[in-house]
C-alpha positions in Angstrom: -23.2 30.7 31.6 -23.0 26.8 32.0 -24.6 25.3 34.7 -22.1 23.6 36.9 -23.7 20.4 37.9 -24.1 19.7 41.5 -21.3 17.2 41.3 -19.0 19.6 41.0 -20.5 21.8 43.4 -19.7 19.4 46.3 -16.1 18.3 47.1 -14.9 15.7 49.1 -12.3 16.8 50.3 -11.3 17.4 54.1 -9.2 20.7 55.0 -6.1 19.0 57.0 -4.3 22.0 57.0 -4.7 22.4 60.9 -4.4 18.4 61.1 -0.4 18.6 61.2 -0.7 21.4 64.0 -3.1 19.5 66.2 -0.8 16.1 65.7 2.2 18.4 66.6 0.8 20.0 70.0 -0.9 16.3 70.8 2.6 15.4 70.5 4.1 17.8 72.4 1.5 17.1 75.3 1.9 13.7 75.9 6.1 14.2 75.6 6.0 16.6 78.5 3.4 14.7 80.8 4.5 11.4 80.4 7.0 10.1 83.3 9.7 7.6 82.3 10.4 5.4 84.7 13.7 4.8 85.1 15.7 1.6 86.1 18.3 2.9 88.6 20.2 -0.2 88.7 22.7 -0.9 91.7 24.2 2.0 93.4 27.5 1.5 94.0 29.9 4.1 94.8 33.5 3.7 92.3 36.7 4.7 93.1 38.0 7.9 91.1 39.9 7.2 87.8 43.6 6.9 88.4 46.2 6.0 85.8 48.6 5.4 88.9 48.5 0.8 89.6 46.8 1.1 93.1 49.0 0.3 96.0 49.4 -3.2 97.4 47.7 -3.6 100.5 48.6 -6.4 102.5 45.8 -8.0 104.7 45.5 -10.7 107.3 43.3 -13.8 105.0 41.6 -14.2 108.2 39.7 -10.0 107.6 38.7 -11.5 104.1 35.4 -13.2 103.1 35.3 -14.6 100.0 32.3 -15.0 98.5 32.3 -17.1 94.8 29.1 -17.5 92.3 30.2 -20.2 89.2 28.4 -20.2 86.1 26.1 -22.9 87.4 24.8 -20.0 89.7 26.4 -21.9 92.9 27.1 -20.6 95.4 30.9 -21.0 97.4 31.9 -19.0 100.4 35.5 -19.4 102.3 35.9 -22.7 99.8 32.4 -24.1 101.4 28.8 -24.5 99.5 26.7 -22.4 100.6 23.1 -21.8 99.7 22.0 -18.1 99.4 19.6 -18.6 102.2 22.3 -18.6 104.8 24.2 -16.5 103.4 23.3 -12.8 105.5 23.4 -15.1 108.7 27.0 -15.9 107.8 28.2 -12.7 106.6 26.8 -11.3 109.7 28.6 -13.8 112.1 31.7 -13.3 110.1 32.0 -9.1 110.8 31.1 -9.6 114.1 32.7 -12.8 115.1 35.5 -14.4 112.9 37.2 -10.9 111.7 39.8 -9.3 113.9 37.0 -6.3 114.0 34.3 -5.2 111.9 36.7 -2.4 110.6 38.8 -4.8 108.9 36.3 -6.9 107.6 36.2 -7.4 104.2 33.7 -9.0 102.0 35.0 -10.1 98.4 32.4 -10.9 96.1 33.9 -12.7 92.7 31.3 -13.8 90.0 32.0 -16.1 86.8 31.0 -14.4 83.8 28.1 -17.1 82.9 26.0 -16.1 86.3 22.8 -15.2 85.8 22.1 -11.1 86.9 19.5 -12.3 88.7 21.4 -14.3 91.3 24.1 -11.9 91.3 21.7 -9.0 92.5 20.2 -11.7 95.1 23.8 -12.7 96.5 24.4 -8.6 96.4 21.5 -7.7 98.6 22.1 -11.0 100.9 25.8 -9.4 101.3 24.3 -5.6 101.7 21.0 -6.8 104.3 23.9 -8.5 106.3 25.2 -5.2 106.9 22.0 -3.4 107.1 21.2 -5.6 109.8 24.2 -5.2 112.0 24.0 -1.3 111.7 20.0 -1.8 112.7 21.3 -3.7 115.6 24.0 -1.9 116.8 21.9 1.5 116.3 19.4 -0.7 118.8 22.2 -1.1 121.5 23.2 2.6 121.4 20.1 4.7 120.8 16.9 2.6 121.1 16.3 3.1 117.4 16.7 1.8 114.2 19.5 3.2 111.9 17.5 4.9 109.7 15.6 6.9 112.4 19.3 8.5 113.8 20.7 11.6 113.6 23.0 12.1 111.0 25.9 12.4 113.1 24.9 8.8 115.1 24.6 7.1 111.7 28.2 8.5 111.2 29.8 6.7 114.2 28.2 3.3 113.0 29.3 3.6 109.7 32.8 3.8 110.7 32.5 1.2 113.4 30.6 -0.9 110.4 31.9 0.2 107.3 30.6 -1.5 104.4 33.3 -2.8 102.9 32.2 -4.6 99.9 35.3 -5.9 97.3 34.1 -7.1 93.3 36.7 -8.9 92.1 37.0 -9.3 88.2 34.7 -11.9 86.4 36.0 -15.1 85.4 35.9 -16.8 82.4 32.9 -18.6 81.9 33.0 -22.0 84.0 36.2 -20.8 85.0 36.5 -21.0 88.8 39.9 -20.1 90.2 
């Protein structure tokens, strides 16, 4: 019998037959407890889909407060600058004060396509805190309590006395103001 020399005798090699199981469950384990976090974005609520042209409404110019952003990320509301600063302040005064009623009011918010996301989402939440803060106040007058702490049936009534009426107009052409 030949002698086998201890060369031979001892392999190198690694049994990685279990490897690909182990990489697989790994796999598995960090797929199932990892959280994505997930960018939700604005929420705004669309009309339904209709293949039907939508009616014409005719409206009093004087219910309608138009808010422009140009491609220079400008800011021009009712034909005036306007820096974004002052801009819940004015939306406010105009529900409240320049509008036949808040009901009527309407806010139209047009952007040029060049404007920068970021200063579309700041004019957005200018537009939206300016209606947050009128519900807040007139939640204040009625119940002693903020908006968000009312029953559902209070928040409701303000909603329809304060509706958030919030109008995107199509995107112009960039540094096309109209």
């Amino acid at each position: 019998m030949a002698k086998t020399s201890s060369r031979e005798r001892m392999s190198n090699e690694i049994n990685a037959g279990s490897m690909a199981d182990i990489a697989f469950l790994l796999l598995i384990f960090f797929l199932v407890t990892t959280t994505i976090a997930e960018d939700k974005g604005v929420l705004v609520k669309l009309p339904p889909w209709s293949n039907e042209p939508p009616p014409v409404l005719e409206m009093n110019t004087k219910n309608v407060y138009s808010v422009l952003v140009n491609a220079d990320n400008q800011l021009l509301v009712k034909g005036e600058p306007m820096k974004v600063d002052n801009l819940k302040d004015a939306t406010k005064d105009f529900i409240m004060n320049k509008a036949d009623s808040p009901k009527k009011a309407i806010v139209s918010l047009k952007n040029d396509r060049g404007t920068k996301y970021k200063t579309y989402l700041t004019v957005y939440n200018e537009l939206k805190a300016a209606y947050r803060e009128l519900r807040d106040e007139e939640a204040q007058k009625r119940h002693g309590k903020l908006f968000d702490n009312l029953k559902k049936s209070q928040r409701d009534a303000i909603r329809s006395d304060i509706p958030l009426v919030i109008s995107e107009a199509e995107p112009t052409s960039f540094g096309d103001e109209e």
